[in-house]
C-alpha positions in Angstrom: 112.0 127.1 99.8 108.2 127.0 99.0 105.6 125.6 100.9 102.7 123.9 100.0 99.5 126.5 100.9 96.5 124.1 100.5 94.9 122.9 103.5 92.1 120.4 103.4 89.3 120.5 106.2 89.2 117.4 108.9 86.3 115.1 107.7 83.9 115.6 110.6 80.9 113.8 108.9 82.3 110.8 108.1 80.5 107.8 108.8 81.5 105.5 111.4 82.7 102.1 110.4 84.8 99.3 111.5 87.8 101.4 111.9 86.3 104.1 113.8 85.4 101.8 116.3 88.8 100.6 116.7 89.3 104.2 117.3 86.9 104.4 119.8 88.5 101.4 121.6 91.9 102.7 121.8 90.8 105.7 123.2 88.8 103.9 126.1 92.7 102.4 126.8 93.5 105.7 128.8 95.5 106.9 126.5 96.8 110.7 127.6 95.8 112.6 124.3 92.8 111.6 122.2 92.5 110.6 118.7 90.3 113.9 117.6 93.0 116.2 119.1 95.7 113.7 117.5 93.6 114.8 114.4 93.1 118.0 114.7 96.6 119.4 115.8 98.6 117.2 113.5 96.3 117.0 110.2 97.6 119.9 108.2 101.2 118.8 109.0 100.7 115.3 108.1 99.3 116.0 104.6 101.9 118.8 103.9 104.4 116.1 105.2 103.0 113.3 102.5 102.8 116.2 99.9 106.3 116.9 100.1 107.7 113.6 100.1 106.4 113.0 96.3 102.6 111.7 97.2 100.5 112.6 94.4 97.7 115.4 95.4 94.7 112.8 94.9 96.9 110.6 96.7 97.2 112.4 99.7 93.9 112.5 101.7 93.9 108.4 101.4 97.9 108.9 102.8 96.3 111.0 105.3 93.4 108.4 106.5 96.1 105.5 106.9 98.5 107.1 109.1 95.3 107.7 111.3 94.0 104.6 111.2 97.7 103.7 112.3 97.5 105.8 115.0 94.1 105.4 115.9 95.3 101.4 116.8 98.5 102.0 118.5 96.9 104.6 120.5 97.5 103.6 123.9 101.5 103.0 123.1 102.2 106.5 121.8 104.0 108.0 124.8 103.4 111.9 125.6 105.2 113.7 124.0 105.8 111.8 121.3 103.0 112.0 118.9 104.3 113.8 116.5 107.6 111.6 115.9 105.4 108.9 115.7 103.1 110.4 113.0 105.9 111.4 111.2 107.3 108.0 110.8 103.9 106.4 109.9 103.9 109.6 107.1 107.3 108.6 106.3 106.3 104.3 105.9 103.3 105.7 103.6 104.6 107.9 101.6 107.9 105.3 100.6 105.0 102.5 99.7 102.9 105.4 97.8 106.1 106.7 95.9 107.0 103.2 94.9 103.4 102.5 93.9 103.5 105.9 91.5 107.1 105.1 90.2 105.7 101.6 89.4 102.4 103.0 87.3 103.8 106.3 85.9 103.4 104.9 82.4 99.8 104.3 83.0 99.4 107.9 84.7 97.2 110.7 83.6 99.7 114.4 84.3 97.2 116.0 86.7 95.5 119.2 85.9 97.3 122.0 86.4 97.3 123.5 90.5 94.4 125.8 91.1 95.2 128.4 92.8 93.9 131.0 95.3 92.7 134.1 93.1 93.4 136.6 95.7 97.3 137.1 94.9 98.1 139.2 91.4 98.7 137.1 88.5 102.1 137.9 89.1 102.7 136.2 92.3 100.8 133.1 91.3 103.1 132.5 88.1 106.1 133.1 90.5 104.9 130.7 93.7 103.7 127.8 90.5 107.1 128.1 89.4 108.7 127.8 92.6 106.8 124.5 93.7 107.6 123.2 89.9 111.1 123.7 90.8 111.2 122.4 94.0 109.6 119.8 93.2 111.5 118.8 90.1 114.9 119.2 92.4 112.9 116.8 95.3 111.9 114.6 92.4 115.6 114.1 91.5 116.8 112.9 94.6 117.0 109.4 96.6 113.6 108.9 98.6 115.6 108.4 101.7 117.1 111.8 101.1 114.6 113.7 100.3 112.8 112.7 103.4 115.4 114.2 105.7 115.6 117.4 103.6 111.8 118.0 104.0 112.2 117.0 107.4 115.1 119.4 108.9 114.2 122.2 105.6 110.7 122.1 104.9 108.8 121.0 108.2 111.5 122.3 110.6 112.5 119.8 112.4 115.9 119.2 114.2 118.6 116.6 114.1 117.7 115.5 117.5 114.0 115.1 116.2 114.8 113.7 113.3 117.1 110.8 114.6 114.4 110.2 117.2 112.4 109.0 114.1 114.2 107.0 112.7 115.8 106.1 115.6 118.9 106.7 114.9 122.4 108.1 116.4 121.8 112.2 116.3 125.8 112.1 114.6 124.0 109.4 112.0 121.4 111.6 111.4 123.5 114.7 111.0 126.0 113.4 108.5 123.0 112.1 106.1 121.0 114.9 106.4 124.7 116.7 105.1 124.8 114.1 102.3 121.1 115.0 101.4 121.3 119.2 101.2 125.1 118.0 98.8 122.6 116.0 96.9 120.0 118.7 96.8 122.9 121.3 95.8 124.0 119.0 93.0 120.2 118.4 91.7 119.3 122.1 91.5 122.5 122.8 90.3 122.0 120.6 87.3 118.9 121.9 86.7 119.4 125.2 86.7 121.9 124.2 83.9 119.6 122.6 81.9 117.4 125.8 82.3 119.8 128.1 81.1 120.7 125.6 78.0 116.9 125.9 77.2 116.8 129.7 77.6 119.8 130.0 75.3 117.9 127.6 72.8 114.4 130.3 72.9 117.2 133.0 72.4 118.7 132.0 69.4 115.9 130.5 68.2 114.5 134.1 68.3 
């Protein structure tokens, strides 16, 4: 499956404000691992994460900030070891209100400019790699929410069922069978689509 390649840079000259000093609060708490190395480690995976689960591109650095904020107040109750299940199902509670809040307006949405990409790779390879987010993300697009989010969770990001029920905190059998039901529902989707795509080939052929 494709992977998102864009990486944004941590904001290190943000200004301070209210929020930051909530951060700075948790922090004095104790707690074992700090808010910048939260940050740091987990940033790129969090925005992939809220990519991947349908979050609109100029959507995602404000996705980014609020699981942050979120973490930066809970802080001292994120137990060691845990950080990242607990980032992932802050990620998880953003991205379902974003998605909703995109389903909601897509009448009233702008398409967004076509993906720039890095001009290092021949034209080539970045017609193939566009194509192969555009698919995935068509497929993705087509499934239940809930579904989709355990497909990029075990597929995409790597995690296992063990992790993964820890999230949601859940049975690992429960979490097992669903993420089955997901990759069926996946299989169906691309399936379908690849369907329509050779009904729309044909078309262009005959057309020709």
């Amino acid at each position: 499956m494709a992977t998102m390649s864009t990486q944004l840079d941590p904001p290190e000259d943000r200004p301070q404000d209210a929020r930051d000093r909530e951060s700075e609060s948790a922090l004095r708490q104790g707690a074992s691992l700090s808010l910048r190395e939260l940050f740091l480690v987990n940033h790129d995976r969090v925005w992939r994460l809220l990519r991947r689960l349908g979050v609109a591109e100029a959507s995602v650095d404000d996705g980014v900030q609020e699981v942050f904020w979120v973490a930066a107040r809970r802080l001292a109750d994120i137990e060691p070891g845990r950080q990242r299940a607990f980032l992932y199902g802050v990620a998880l509670r953003v991205a379902s209100q974003e998605v909703r809040r995109q389903q909601a307006s897509a009448a009233r949405i702008v398409p967004e400019p076509e993906e720039r990409v890095d001009p290092s790779p021949s034209p080539e390879a970045q017609v193939a790699a566009r194509e192969t987010r555009a698919l995935l993300e068509r497929v993705l697009g087509a499934m239940p929410q809930a579904q989709r989010e355990l497909l990029v969770l075990f597929e995409l990001e790597g995690l296992r069922a063990q992790d993964i029920a820890q999230i949601y905190g859940i049975p690992v059998g429960t979490a097992t069978s669903r993420l089955r039901r997901a990759r069926e529902t996946f299989s169906a989707a691309a399936a379908r689509l690849r369907a329509t795509l050779r009904r729309v080939d044909g078309s262009s052929e005959v057309d020709r």
